[in-house]
N, C-alpha and C positions, 0 to 999 in steps of 0.2 A: 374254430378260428377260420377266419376266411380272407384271404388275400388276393387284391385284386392291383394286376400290371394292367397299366396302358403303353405302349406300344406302339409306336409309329410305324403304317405299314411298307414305309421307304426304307427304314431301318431293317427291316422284317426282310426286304429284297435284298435289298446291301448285303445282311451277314449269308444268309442262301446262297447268293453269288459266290464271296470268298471260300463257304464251304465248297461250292459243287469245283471251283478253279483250281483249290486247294489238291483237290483229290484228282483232277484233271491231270495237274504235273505233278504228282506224287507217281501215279504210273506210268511217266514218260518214257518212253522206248525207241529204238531208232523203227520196230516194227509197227508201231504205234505214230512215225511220222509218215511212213511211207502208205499205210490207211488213212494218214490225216491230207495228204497228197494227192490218193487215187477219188478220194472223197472231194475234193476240190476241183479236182479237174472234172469230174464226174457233174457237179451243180454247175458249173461254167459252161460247161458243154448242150446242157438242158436248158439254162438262160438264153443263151445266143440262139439257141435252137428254136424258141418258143418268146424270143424280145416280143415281138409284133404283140400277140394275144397278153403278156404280160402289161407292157405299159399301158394296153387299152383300158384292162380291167385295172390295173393302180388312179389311170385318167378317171374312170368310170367310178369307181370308191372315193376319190376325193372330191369329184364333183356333187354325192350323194350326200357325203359329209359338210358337204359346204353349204348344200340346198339349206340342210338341216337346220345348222345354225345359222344360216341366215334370215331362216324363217323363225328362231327363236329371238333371235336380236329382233326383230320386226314388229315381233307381240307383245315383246319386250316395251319398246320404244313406243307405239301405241297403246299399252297401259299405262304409261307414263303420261302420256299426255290426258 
């Protein structure tokens, strides 16, 4: 016998989510905020530190991204025609 699910892979993220959240504050701890604290101020600290080089390359990845697809919309639109 052989059984086959299909499975939306949105669904498939959604429920991964609630588990991995689930077990997130399942072990919530006041030692467990005070890591979740030093961990925040620690990425904030590295952001501000490093804005300049980060928004270049986020400018620099959206511009790449955009090349892209606008150069498939283009091939696109001239195969149409």
């Amino acid at each position: 016998m052989k059984i086959t699910l299909e499975i939306p892979e949105e669904e498939i993220k959604d429920r991964l989510l609630d588990v991995i959240a689930q077990q997130y504050y399942k072990d919530y701890s006041a030692d467990r905020r005070k890591v979740d604290a030093a961990t925040k101020e620690c990425v904030r600290e590295i952001i501000y530190k490093d804005k300049e080089r980060i928004i270049d390359r986020i400018v620099s990845q959206a511009s790449i991204h955009t090349k892209t697809l606008a150069v498939k919309k283009m091939l696109e639109q001239i195969q149409k025609e």
